[in-house]
N, CA, C and O atoms as a Tinker XYZ file with bonds, in Angstrom:
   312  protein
     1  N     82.569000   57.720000  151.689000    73     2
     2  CA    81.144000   57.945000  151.555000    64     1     3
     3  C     80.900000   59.241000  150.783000    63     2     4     5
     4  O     81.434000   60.311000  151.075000    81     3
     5  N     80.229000   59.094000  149.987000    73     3     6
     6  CA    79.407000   60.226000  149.106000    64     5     7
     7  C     77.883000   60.620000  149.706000    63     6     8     9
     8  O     76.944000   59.847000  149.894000    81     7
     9  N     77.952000   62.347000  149.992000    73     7    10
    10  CA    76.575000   62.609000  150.443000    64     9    11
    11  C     75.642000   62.785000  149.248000    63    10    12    13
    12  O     76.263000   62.937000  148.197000    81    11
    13  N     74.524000   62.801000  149.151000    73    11    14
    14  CA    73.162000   63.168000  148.522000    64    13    15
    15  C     73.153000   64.660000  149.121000    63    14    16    17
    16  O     73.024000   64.907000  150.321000    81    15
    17  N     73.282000   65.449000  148.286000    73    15    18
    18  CA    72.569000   66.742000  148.862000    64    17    19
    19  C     71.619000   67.224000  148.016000    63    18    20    21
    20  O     71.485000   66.640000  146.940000    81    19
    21  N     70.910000   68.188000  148.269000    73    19    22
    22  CA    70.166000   69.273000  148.081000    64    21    23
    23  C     70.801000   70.011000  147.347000    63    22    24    25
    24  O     71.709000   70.582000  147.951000    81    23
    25  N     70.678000   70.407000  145.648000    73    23    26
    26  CA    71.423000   71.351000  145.130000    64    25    27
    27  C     70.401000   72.756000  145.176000    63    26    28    29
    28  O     69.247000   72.975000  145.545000    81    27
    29  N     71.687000   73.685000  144.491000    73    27    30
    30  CA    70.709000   75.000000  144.614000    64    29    31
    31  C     69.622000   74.403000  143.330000    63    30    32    33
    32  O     69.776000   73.563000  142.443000    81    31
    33  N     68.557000   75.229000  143.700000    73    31    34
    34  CA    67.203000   75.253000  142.792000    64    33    35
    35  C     67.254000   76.718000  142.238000    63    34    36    37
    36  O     68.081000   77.619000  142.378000    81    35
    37  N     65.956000   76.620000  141.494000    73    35    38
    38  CA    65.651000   77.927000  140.777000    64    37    39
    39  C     65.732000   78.939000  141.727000    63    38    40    41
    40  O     65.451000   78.832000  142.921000    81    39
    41  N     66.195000   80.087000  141.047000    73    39    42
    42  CA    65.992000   81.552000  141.885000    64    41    43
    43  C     64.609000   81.426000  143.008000    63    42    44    45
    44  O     63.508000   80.963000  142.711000    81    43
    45  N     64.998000   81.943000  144.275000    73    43    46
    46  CA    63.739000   81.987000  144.992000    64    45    47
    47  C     63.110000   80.351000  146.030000    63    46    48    49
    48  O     62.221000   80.252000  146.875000    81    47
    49  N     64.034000   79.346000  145.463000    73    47    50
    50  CA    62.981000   78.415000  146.328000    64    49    51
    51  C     64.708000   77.679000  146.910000    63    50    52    53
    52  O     65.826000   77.350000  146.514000    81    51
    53  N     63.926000   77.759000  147.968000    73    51    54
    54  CA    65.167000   77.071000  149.153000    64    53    55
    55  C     64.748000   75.328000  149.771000    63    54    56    57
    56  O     65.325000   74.464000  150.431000    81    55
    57  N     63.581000   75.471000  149.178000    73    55    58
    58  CA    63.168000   73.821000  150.203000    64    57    59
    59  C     62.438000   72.645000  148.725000    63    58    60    61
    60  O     62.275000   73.136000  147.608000    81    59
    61  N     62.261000   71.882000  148.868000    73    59    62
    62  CA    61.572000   70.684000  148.610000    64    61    63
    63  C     61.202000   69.365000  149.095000    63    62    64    65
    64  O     61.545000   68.865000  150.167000    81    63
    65  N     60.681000   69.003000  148.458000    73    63    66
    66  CA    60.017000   67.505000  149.861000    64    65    67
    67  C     60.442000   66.573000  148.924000    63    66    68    69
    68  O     60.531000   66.771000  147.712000    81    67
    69  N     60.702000   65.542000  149.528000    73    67    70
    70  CA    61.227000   64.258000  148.767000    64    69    71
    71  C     59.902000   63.513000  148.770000    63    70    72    73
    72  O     59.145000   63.305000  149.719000    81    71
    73  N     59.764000   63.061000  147.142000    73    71    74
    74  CA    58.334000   62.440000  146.683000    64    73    75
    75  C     58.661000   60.838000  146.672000    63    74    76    77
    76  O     57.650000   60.174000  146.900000    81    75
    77  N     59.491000   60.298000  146.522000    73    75    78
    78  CA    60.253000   59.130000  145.588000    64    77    79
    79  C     61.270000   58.604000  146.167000    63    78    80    81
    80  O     61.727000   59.499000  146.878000    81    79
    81  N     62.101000   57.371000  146.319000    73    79    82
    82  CA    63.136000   56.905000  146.406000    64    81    83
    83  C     63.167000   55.913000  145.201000    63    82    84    85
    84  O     62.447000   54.944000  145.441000    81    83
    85  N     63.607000   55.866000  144.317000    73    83    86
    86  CA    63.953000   54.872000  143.574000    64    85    87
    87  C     64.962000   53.824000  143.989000    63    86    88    89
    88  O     65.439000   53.027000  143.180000    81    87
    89  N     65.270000   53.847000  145.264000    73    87    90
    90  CA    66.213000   52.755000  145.526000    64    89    91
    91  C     66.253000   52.619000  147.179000    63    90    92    93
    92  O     66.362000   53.424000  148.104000    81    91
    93  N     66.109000   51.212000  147.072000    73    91    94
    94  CA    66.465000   51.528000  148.783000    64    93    95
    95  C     67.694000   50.630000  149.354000    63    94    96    97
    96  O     68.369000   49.745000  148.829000    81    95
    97  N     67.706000   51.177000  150.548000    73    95    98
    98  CA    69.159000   51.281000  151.243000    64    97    99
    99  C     69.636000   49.717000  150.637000    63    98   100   101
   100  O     68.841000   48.969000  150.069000    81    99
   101  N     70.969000   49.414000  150.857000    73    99   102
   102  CA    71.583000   48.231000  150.339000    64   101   103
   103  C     71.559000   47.971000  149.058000    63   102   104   105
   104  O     72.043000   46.904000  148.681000    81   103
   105  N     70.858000   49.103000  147.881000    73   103   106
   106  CA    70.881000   48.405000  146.918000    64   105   107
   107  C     72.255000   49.254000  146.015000    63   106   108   109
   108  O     72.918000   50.191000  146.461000    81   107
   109  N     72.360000   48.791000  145.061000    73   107   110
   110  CA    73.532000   49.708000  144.019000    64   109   111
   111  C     73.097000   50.269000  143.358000    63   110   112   113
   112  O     71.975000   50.072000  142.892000    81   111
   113  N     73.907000   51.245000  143.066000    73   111   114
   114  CA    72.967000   52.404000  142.497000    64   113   115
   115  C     74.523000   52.806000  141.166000    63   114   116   117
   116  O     75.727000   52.925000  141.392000    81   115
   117  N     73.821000   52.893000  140.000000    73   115   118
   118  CA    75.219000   53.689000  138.767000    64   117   119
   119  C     74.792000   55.385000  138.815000    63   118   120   121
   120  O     73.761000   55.991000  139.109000    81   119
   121  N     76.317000   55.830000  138.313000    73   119   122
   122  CA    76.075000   57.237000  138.501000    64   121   123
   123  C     75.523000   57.856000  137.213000    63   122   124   125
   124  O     75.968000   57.728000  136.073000    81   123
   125  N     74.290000   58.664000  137.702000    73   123   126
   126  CA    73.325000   59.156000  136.974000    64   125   127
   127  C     72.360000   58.348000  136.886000    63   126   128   129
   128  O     71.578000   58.454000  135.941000    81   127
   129  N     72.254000   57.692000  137.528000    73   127   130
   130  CA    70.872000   56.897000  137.403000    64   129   131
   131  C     70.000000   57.640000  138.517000    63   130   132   133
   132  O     70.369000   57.927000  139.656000    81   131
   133  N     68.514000   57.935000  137.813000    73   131   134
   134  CA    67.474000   58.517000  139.096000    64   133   135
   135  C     67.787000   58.106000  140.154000    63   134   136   137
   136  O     68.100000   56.918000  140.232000    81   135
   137  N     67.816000   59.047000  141.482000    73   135   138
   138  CA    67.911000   58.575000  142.489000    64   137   139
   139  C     66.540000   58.721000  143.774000    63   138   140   141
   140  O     66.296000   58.153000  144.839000    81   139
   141  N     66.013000   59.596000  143.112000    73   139   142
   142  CA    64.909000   60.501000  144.416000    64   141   143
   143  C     64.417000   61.181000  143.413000    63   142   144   145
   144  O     65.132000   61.610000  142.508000    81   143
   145  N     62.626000   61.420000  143.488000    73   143   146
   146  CA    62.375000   62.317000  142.771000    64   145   147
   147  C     61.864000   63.649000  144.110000    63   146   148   149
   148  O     61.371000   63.476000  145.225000    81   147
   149  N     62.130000   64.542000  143.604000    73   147   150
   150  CA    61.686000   65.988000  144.651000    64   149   151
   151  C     60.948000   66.798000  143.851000    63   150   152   153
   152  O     61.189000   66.844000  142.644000    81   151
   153  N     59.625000   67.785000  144.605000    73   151   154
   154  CA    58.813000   68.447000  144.302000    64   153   155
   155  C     59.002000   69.525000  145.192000    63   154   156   157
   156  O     59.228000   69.390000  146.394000    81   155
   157  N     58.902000   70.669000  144.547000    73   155   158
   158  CA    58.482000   71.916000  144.867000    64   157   159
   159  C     57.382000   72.784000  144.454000    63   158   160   161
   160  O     56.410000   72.281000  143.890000    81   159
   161  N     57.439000   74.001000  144.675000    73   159   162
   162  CA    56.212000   74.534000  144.736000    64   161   163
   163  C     55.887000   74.751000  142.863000    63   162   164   165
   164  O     54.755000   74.951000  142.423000    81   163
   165  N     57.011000   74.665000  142.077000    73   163   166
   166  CA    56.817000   74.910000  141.055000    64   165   167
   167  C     57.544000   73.682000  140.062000    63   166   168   169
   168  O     57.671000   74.119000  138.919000    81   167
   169  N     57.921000   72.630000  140.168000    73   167   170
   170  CA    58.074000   72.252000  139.815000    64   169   171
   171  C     58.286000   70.551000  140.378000    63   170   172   173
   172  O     58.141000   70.481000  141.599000    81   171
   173  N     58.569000   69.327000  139.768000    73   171   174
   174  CA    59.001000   68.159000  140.328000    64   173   175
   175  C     60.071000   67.504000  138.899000    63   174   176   177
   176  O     59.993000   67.536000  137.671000    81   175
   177  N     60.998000   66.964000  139.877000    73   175   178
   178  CA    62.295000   66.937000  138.814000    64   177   179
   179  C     63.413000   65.465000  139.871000    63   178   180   181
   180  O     63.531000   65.443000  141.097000    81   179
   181  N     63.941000   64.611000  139.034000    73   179   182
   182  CA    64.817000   63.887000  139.978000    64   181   183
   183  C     66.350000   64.261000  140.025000    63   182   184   185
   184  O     67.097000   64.920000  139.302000    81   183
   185  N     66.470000   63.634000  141.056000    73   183   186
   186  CA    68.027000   63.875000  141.133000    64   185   187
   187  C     68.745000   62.954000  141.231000    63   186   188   189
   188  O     68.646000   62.122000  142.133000    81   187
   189  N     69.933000   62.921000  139.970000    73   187   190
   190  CA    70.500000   61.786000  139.813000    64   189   191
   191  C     71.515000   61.420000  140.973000    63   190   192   193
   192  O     71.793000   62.201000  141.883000    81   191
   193  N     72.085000   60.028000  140.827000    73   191   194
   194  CA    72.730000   60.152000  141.869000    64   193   195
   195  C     74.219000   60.342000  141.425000    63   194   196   197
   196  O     74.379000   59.985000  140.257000    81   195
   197  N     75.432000   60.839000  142.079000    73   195   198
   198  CA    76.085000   61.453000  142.150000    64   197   199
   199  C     77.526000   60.502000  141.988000    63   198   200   201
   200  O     78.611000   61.074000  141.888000    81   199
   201  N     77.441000   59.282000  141.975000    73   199   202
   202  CA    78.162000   58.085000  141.744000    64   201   203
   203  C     78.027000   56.849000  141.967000    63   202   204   205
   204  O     77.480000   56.546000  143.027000    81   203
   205  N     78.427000   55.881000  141.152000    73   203   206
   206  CA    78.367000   54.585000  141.710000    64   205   207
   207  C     78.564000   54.061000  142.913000    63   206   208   209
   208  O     79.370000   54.522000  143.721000    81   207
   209  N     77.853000   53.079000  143.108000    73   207   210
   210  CA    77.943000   52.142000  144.866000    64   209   211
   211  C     76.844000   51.995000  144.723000    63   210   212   213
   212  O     76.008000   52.033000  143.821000    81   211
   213  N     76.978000   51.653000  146.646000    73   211   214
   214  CA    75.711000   50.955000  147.318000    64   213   215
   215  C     74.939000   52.429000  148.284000    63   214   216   217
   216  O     75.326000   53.112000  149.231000    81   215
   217  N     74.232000   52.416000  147.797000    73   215   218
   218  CA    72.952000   53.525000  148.578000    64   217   219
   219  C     72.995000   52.599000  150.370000    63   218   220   221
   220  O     72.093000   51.848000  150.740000    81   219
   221  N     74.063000   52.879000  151.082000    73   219   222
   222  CA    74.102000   52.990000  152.693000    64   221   223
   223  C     73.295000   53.557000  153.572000    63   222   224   225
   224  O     73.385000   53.023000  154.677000    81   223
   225  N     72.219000   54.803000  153.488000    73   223   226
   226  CA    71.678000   55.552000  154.068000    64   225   227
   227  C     70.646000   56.476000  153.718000    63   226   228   229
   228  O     71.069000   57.483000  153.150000    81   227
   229  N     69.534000   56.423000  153.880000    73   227   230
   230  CA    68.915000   57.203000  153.824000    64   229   231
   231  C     68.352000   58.106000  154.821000    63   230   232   233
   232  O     67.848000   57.632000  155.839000    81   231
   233  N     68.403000   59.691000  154.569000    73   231   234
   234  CA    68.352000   60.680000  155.671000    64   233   235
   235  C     66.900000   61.659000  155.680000    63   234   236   237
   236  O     66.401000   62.368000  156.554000    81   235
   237  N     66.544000   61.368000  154.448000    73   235   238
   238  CA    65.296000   61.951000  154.245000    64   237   239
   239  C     64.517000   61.266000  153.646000    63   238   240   241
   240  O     64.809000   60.929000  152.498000    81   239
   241  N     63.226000   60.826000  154.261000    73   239   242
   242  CA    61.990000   59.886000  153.791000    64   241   243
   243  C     61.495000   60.610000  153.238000    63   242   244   245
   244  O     61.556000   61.840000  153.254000    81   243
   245  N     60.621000   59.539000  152.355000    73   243   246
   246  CA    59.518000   60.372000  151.543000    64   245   247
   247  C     59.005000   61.119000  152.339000    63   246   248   249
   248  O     59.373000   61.008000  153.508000    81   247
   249  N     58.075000   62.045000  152.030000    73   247   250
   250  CA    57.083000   63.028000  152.969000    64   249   251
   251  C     58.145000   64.017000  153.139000    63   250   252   253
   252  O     57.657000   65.140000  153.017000    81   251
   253  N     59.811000   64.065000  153.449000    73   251   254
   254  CA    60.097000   64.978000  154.073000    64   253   255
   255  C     60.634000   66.150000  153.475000    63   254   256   257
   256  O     61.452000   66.130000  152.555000    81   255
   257  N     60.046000   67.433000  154.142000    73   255   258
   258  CA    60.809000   68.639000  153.493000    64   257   259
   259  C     62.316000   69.054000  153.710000    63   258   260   261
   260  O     62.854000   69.520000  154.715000    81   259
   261  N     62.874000   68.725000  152.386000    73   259   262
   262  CA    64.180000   69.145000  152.721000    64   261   263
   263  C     65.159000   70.876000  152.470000    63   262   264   265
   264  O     64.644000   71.736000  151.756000    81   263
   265  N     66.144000   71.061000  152.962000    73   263   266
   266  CA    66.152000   72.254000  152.177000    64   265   267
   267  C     67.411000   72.223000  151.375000    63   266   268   269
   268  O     68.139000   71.231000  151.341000    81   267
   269  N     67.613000   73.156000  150.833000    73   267   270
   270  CA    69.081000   73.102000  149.947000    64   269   271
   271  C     70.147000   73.317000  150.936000    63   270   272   273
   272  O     70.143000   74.070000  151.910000    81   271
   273  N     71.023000   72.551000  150.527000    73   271   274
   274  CA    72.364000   71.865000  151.235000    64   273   275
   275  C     72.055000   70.497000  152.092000    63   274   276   277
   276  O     72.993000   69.807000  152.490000    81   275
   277  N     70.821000   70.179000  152.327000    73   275   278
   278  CA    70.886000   69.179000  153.555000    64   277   279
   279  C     71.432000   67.619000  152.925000    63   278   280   281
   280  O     71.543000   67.153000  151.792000    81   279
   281  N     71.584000   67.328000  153.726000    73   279   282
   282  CA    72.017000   65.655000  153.311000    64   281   283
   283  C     70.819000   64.896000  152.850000    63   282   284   285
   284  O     69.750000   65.276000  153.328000    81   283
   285  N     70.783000   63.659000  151.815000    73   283   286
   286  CA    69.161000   63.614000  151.434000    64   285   287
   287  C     69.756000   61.826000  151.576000    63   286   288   289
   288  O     68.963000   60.932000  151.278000    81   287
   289  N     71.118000   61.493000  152.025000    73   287   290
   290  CA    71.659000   60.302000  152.085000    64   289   291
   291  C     73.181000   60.028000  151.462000    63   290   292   293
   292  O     73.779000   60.951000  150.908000    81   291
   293  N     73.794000   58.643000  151.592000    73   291   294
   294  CA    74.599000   58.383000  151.716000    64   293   295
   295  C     74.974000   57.599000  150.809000    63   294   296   297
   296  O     73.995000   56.882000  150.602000    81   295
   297  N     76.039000   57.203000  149.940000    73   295   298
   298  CA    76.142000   56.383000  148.888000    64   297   299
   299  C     77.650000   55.684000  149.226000    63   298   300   301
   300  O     78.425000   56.621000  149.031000    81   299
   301  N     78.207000   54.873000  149.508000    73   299   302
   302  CA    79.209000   53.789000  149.335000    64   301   303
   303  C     80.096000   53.683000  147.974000    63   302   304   305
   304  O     80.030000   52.651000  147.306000    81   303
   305  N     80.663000   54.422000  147.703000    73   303   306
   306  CA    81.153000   54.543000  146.651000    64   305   307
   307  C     82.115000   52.960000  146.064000    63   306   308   309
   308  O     83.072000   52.609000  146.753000    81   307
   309  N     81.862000   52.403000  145.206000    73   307   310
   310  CA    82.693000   51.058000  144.424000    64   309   311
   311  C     83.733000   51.505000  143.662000    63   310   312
   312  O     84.430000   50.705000  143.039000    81   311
């Protein structure tokens, strides 16, 4: 299993909220393809995903504020 995390952001901001899922659980996902888009206080930007598979888990719903390092989900690597 491959986690989704939270990378570092710009100087100064530690959190963001997840706006987006472009995929949901069970589906396959290629690496670098959008995965989640996230917003912060200064910006909104997606994050690709991190390798091929099947998206197994999701740990953070839309609405939720996440912070850097947290798990944002789970990917099944093929």
């Amino acid at each position: 299993m491959t986690k989704i995390v939270l990378p570092q952001l710009s100087e100064g901001i530690q959190k963001a909220t997840v706006s987006y899922w472009y995929f949901k659980t069970g589906e396959k996902v290629n690496a670098k393809d959008d995965l989640v888009e996230l917003t912060t206080d200064k910006a909104t930007f997606n994050l690709p995903s991190p390798c091929s598979g099947v998206l197994t888990e999701i740990s953070a719903s839309e609405g939720a504020t996440v912070n850097v390092g947290d798990t944002l989900g789970l990917i099944q690597e093929s």
